[in-house]
Structures are given as C-alpha cells and as structure tokens.
C-alpha positions in Angstrom: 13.5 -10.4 41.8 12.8 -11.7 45.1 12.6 -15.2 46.2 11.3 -16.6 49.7 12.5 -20.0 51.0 10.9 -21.6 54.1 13.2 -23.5 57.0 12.0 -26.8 57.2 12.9 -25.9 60.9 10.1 -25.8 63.4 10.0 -25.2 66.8 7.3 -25.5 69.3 6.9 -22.5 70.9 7.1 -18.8 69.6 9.8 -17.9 72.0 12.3 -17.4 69.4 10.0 -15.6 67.4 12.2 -12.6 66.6 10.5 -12.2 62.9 7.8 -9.5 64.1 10.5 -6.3 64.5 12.4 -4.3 62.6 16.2 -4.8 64.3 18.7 -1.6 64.2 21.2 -3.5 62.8 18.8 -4.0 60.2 18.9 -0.1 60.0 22.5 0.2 60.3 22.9 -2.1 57.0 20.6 -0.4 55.0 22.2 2.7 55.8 25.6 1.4 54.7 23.8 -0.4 51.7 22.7 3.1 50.8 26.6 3.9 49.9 26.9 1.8 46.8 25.7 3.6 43.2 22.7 1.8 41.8 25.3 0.4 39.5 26.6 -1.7 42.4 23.3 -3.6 42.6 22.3 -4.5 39.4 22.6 -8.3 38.6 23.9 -8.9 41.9 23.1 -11.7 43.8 21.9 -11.8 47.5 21.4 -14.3 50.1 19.2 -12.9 53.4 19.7 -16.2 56.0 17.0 -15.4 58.7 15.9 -12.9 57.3 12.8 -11.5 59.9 11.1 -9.0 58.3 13.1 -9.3 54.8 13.6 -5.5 54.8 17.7 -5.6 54.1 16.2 -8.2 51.0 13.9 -6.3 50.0 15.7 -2.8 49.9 18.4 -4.6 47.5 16.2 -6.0 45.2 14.3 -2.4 45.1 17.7 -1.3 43.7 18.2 -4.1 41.1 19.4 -7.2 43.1 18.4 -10.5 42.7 17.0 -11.9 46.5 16.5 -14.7 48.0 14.8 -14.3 51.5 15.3 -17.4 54.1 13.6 -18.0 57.4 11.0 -20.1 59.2 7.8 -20.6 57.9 6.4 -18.4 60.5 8.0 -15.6 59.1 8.3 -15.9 55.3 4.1 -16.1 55.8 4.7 -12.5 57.4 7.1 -11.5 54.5 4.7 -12.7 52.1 2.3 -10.5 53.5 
C-alpha cells in the first residue's frame, strides 16, 4: 500500500528540483533494506519525507510495507507516473 502526499510547499524556480535522479544513497538504503527477511516488512509502517523519485518507498511496500511517499507536487506528479 502506498500512499503519495503533496507539500503544500512551492517554490518559484526548479533550482531545487532534485526529484528527477536516482541518489546513491538511495542505492546504499535499499541495499541495506535488502538485509531484513520479508518477515521484517510485513505490516510495517513507513514514512519517505522528500521522497524524489519514491524508489526507497516503493521497494518497501514491494516487500509488504505500508508507504506513505511525501514531496512537492512537482515530484509526487513524477512518482505518480
């Protein structure tokens, strides 16, 4: 279960726009996600502040967690996609 929650947050230029890349630490947590038994996940809860891309969120619901995906609208329209 995933859910996606905009930040009423705008800005007014796409500077900070860091939503269109997968980060290595991004990487590095999945990786160390990856170390928990699919029992670990199940009913768990998990909160993704700024989460880009959502792929962290997204790899823990794929293994039974319960997500809720945060950014700015910019890039929960990406997310959606």
């Amino acid at each position: 279960e995933i859910s996606l929650i905009e930040d009423p947050t705008t800005w007014d230029s796409d500077e900070h726009c860091t939503h269109f890349c997968l980060w290595d630490a991004a990487k590095v947590l999945i990786q160390f996600c990856a170390g928990f038994e699919d029992a670990f996940w199940r009913e768990r809860r998990v909160l993704e502040v700024g989460a880009g891309l959502g792929t962290v969120g997204m790899y823990a619901a794929r293994r039974g967690a319960h997500v809720r995906l945060t950014d700015l609208p910019r890039a929960v329209d990406l997310m959606q996609r």
